[in-house]
NUKEFI-88677 format. One line per field, with one value per residue (C-alpha): x, y negated, z; residue number from 1. Coordinates in steps of 0.25 Angstrom, whole numbers. Example, Ala and Ser with C-alpha at 12.3 -4.5 7.8 and 13.67 -1.06 7.14 Angstrom:
! NUKEFI-88677
u	c(49;55)
v	c(18;4)
w	c(31;29)
num	c(1;2)
! end
This chain:
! NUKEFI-88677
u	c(-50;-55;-46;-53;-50;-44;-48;-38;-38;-38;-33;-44;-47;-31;-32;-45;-38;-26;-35;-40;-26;-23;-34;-31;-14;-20;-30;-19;-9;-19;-23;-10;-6;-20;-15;0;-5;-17;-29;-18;-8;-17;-24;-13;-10;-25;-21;-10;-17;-29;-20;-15;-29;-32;-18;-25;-38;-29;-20;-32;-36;-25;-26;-41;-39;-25;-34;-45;-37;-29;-40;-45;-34;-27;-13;-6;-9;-10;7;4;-10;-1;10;-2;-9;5;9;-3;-2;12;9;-4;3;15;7;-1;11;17;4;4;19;16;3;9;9;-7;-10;-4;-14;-26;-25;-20;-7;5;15;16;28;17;10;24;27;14;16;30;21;10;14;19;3;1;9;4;-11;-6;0;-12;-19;-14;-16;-29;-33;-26;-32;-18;-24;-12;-2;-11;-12;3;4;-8;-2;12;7;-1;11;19;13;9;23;31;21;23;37;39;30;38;52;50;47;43;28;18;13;25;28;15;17;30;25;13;24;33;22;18;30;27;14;20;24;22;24;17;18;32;28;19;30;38;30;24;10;2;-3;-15;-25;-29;-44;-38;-33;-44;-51;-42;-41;-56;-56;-44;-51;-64;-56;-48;-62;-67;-55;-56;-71;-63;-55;-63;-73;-63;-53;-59;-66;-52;-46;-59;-59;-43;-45;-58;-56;-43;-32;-39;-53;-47;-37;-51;-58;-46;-48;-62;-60;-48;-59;-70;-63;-62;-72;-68;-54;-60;-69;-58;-51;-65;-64;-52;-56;-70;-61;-55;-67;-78;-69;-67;-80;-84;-72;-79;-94;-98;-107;-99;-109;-110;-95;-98;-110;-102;-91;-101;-107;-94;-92;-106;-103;-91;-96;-108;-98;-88;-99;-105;-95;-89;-106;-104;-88;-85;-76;-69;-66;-58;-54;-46;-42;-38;-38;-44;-40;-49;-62;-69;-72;-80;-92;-92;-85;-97;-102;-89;-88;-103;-98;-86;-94;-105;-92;-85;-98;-100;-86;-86;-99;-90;-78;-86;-92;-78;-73;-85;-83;-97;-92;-105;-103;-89;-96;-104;-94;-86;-99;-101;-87;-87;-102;-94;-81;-92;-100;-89;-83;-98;-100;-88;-92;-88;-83;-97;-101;-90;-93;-109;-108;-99;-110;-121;-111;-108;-122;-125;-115;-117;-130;-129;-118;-128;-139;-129;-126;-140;-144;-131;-134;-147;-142;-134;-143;-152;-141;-138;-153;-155)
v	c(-1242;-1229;-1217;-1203;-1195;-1181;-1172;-1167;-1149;-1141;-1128;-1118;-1125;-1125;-1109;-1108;-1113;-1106;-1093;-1095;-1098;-1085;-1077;-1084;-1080;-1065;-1065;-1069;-1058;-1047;-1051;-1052;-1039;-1034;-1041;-1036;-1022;-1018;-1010;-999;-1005;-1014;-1000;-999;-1014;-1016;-1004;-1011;-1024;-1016;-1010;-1025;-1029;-1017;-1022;-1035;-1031;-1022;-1033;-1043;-1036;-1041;-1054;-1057;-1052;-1060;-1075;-1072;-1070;-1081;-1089;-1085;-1082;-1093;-1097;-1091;-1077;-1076;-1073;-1059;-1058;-1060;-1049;-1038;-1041;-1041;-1027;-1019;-1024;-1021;-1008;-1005;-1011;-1002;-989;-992;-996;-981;-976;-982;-980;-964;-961;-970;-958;-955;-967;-967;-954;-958;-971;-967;-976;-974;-975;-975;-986;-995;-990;-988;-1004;-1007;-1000;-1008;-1020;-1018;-1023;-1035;-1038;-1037;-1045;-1055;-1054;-1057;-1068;-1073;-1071;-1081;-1092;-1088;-1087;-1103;-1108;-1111;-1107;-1115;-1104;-1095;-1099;-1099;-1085;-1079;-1088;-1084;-1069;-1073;-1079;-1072;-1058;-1065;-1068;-1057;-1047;-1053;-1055;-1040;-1036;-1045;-1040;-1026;-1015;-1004;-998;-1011;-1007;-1007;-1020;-1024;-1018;-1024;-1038;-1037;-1035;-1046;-1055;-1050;-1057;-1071;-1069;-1069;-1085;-1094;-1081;-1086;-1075;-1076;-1087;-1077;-1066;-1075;-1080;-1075;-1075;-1070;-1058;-1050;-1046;-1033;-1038;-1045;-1035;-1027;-1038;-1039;-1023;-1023;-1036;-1028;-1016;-1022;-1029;-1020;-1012;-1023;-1025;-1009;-1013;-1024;-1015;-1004;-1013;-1022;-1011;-997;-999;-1003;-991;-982;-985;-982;-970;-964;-973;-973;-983;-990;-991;-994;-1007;-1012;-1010;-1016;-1030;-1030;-1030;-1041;-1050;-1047;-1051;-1064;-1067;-1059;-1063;-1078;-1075;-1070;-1085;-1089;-1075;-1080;-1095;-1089;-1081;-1092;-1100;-1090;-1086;-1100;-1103;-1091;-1094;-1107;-1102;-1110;-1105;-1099;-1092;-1105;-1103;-1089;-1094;-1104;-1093;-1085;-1097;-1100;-1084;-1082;-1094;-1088;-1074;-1079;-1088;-1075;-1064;-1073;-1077;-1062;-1058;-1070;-1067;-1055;-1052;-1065;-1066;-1051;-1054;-1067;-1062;-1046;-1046;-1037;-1025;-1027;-1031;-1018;-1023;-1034;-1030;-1026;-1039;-1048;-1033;-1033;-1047;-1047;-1035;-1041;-1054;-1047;-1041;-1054;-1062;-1051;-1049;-1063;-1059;-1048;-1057;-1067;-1055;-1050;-1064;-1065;-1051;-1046;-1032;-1025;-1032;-1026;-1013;-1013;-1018;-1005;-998;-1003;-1001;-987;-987;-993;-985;-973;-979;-978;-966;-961;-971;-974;-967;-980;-995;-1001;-991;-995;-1009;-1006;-999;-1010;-1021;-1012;-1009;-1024;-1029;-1022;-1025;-1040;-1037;-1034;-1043;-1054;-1047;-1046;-1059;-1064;-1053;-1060;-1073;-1072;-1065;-1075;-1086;-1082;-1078;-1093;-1096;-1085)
w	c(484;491;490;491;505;500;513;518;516;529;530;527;514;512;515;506;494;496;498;484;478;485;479;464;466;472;459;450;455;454;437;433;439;434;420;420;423;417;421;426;431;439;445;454;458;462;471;477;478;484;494;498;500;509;519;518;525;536;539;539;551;558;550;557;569;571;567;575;588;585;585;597;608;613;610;620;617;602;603;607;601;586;593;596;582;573;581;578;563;560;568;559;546;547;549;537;528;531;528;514;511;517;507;495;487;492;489;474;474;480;471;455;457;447;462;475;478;477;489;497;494;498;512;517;515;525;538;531;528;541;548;536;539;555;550;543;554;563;552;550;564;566;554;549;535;526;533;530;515;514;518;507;498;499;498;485;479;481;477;464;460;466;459;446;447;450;439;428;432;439;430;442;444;446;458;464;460;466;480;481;477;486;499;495;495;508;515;507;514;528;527;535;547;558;568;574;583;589;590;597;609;622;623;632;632;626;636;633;632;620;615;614;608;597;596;594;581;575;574;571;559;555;552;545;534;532;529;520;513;510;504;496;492;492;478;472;480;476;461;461;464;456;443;434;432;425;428;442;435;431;444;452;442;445;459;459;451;457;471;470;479;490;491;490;501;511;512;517;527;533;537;541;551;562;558;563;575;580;580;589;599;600;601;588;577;567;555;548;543;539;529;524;519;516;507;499;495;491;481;477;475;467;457;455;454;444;435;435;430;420;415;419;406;407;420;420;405;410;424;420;403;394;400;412;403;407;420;419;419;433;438;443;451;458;460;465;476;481;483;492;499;502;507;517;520;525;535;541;543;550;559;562;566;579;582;575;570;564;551;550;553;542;532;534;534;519;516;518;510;498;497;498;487;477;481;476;465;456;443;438;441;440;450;460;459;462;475;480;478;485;495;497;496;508;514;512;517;529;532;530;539;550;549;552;563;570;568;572;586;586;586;597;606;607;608;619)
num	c(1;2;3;4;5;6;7;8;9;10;11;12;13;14;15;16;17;18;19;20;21;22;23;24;25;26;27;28;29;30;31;32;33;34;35;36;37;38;39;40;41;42;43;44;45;46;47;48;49;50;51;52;53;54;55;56;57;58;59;60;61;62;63;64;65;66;67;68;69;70;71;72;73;74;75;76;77;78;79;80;81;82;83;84;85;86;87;88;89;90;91;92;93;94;95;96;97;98;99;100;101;102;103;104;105;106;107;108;109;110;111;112;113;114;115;116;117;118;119;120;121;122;123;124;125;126;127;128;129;130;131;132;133;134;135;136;137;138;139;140;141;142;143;144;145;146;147;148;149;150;151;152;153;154;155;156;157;158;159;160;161;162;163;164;165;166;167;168;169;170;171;172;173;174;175;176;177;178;179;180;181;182;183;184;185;186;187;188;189;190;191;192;193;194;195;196;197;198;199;200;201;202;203;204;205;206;207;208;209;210;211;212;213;214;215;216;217;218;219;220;221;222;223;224;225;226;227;228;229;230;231;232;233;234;235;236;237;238;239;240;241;242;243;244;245;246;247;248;249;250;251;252;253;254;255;256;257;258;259;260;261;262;263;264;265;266;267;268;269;270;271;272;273;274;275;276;277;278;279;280;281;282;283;284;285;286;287;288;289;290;291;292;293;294;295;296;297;298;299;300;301;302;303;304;305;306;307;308;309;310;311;312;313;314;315;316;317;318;319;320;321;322;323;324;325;326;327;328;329;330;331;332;333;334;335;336;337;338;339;340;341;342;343;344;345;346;347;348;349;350;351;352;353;354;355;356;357;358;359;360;361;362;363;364;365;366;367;368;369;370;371;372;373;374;375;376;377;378;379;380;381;382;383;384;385;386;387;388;389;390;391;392;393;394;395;396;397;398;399;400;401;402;403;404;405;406;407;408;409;410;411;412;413;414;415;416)
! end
């Protein structure tokens, strides 16, 4: 009698299929807040949820910059290499938190929100992100991608349920609520806390040839998640401020559905990461893992966009309700533009990872293009929607001509 062999699961497709589990818990937390508040109410969380995905891609900066050098300097000086990285973050953090708590009632102006509590909840939680992402960054960069599941998924959680709990039995403002769920969750996200072990020991120190090094990717970085969040967020943050309530509740539900890719395609960012960097520390041909990625999120792009052209009102009918209907016929067009922005998103992160820095360049380059475009052109949602797609096509372009160019110098370096 033969028994089947069940192989056993490593960790990057452990991390894989908790990534998705984390995108399905973060997808469930933003409908039924979309749900429980309406096309009004949600105005303001989208806010809040937008703002948290803005810290993301700031403290990310660290988060990339902290797995590729543990990747690549020995052991006996990443002690002080987690020391310089942690101090520039909670230096940086800080001053942003104060900014934020300082402006709260700016920033209630600038975007149409009924309080400014939100903002200053909001603020008290920022270093805590950071010293998460740093966090992260060392199971990243040691491929320790259970520990790193553990920490999104604990986030997840644990935002989901406090949030719900809040709303249920506190009877404050909701966006409130909202900030002060989103900071709890913060400290869940910490476990398992890696970075004491660092703290602790005496490494030696970092050169200053080092340091200049890592001064230079942090910078470089730093301007690519800016890229990151102008791209990802500034539509959100732009319609909040032309459009009303709720015209921008609607818009904000188009953008939570019409995401899904890109927030699927980011679990295949962070594995492409150490991957890539690896291979490059140990002079071995790397583009073949970026075209596999770049493979599996075509797929999936081409499987969203086309169920949301085919279903549009079924799909928000059954994840928002009725009161969102309005939206669907701009679904697939959103979908379509955030999948062109995910695949080439994955070009610049490969790029980033061996030091090529012209493609990150012309990310911000086309950034700045699309905020532009709908400052000029937001007579209406459709028109937002449309600039974003040209401005992403092109930018997809190019991506994939650099690409060649390089991996044609590339080739006939080696042949030379």
């Amino acid at each position: 009698m033969s028994f089947l062999k069940i192989k056993k699961i490593n960790q990057e497709q452990i991390f894989m299929i908790s990534a998705l589990l984390v995108n399905a818990g973060n997808y469930l937390y933003n409908l039924i807040v979309g749900r429980i508040l309406g096309p009004n109410g949600f105005a303001d969380a989208a806010i809040l949820i937008t703002f948290l995905l803005v810290l993301s891609f700031m403290a990310m900066t660290f988060q990339l910059v902290t797995a590729k050098y543990t990747v690549l300097f020995s052991a006996s000086v990443i002690g002080n290499f987690i020391k310089y990285i942690i101090k520039r973050a909670l230096l940086i953090s800080v001053f942003i938190g104060i900014l934020i708590v300082i402006y709260s009632k700016k920033l209630q102006i600038i975007f149409n929100t009924n309080t400014h509590e939100m903002f200053v909840v909001f603020g008290i939680g920022v270093p805590v992100y950071f010293l998460m992402s740093i966090n992260r960054g060392v199971y990243q960069g040691k491929k320790q991608f259970v520990k790193l599941s553990i920490t999104y998924q604990g986030e997840m959680l644990s935002r989901l349920m406090i949030t719900l709990l809040l709303l249920y039995f506190i009877n404050i403002q909701s966006s409130i609520l909202i900030a002060i769920g989103i900071i709890i969750s913060l400290a869940f996200s910490m476990f398992p806390f890696s970075l004491t072990k660092f703290l602790m020991v005496k490494d030696e120190v970092i050169s200053e040839h080092q340091k200049k090094i890592i001064f230079k990717f942090l910078v470089l970085t730093a301007f690519y998640e800016c890229t990151q969040i102008i791209i990802n967020n500034s539509d959100i943050l732009l319609v909040k401020h032309y459009f009303d309530n709720y015209q921008a509740g609607l818009y904000a539900s188009l953008a939570l559905i019409g995401r899904v890719v890109y927030f699927i395609a980011w679990m295949f960012v962070m594995l492409l990461l150490p991957a890539v960097v690896n291979k490059e520390k140990e002079g071995l041909p790397h583009g073949f893992i970026l075209l596999k990625y770049v493979g599996y999120i075509t797929l999936l792009s081409i499987t969203i966009v086309l169920g949301s052209y085919l279903f549009p009102e079924f799909v928000v009918t059954i994840l928002f309700g009725n009161e969102y209907i309005e939206i669907a016929p701009l679904l697939w067009k959103y979908a379509l533009a955030t999948s062109i922005f995910a695949i080439s998103n994955v070009f610049a992160y490969y790029f980033l990872s061996i030091d090529k820095y012209v493609p990150v360049v012309i990310t911000g380059v086309l950034g700045i293009a699309q905020v532009l475009l709908i400052i000029f052109f937001h007579d209406s949602l459709y028109e937002v929607v449309f600039v974003q797609i040209v401005a992403m096509s092109i930018l997809l372009i190019v991506q994939i001509i650099f690409f060649y160019i390089n991996s044609i110098y590339h080739h006939n370096t080696i042949n030379d």
